[in-house]
C-alpha positions in Angstrom: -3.6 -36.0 -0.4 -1.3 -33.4 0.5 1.0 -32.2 3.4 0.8 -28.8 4.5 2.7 -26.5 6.2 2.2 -22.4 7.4 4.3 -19.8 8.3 6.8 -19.9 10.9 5.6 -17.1 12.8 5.2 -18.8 16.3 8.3 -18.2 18.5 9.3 -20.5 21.6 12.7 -20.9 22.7 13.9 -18.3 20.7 13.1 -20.5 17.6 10.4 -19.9 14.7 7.7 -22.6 14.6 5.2 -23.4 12.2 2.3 -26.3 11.7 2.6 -29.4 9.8 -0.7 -31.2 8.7 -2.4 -33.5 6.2 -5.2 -32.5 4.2 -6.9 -36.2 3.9 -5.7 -38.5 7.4 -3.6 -38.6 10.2 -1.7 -41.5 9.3 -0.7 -39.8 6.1 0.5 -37.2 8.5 2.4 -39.1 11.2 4.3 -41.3 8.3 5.8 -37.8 6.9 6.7 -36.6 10.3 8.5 -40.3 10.8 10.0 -40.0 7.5 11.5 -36.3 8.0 12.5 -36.9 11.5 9.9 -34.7 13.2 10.3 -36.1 16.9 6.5 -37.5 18.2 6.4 -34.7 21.2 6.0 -32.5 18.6 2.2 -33.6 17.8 -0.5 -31.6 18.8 -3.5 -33.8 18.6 -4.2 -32.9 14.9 -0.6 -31.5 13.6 2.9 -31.3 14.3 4.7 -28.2 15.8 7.9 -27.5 13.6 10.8 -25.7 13.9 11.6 -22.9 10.7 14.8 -25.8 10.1 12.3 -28.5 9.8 9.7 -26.3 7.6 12.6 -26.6 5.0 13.4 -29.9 5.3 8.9 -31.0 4.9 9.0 -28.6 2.1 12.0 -30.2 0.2 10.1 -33.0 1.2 6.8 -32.1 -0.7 4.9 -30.4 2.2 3.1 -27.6 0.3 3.2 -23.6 1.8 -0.2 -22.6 2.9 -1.5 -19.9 4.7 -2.5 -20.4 8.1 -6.4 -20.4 7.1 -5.9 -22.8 4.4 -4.1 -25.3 6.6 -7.0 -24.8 9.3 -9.6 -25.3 6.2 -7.8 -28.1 4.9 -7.9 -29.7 8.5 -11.9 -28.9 8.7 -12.5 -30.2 5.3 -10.6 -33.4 6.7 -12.5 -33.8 9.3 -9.4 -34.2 11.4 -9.4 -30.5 13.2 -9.9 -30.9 17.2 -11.1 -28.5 19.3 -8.7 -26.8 21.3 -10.0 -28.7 24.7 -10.0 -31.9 22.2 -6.3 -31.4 21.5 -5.7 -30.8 25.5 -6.9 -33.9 26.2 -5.1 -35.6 23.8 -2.0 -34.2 25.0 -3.0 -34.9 28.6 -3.3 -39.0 27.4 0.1 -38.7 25.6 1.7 -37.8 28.8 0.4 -40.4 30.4 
């Protein structure tokens, strides 16, 4: 069981963002985010946009640097990834 992090190559709000994900559950996954103080509107149905700030902090943590294949592969192997109209739903029930 392993958290996993990629680049942060994903700009918005003239910030650097990255994805933060488990390799084995999503409980694994939303305890870390709780634990490192990853607000929940940052879930994305199967991982957690993160700022570049909060990359340092999950990887101080124990989060492991992965490419952004191998965190996709990792979520696949999980069986956790979503489809992207999956994850849109998701979201749209979060809102709620």
């Amino acid at each position: 069981m392993a958290l996993l992090v990629d680049p942060a190559i994903w700009p918005w709000r003239g910030h650097l963002f990255c994805h933060l994900v488990s390799d084995s559950h999503l409980d694994e996954l939303h305890a870390f985010a709780r634990w490192i103080g990853v607000p929940p509107r940052a879930y994305g149905g199967d991982h957690y946009d993160i700022s570049l700030d909060m990359r340092a902090i999950a990887i101080e943590e124990g989060a492991i640097e992965v490419t952004s294949r191998e965190l996709v592969r990792a979520l696949y192997a999980a069986g956790i990834r979503l489809t992207a109209v999956q994850r849109s739903t998701s979201l749209q029930h979060r809102s709620l």
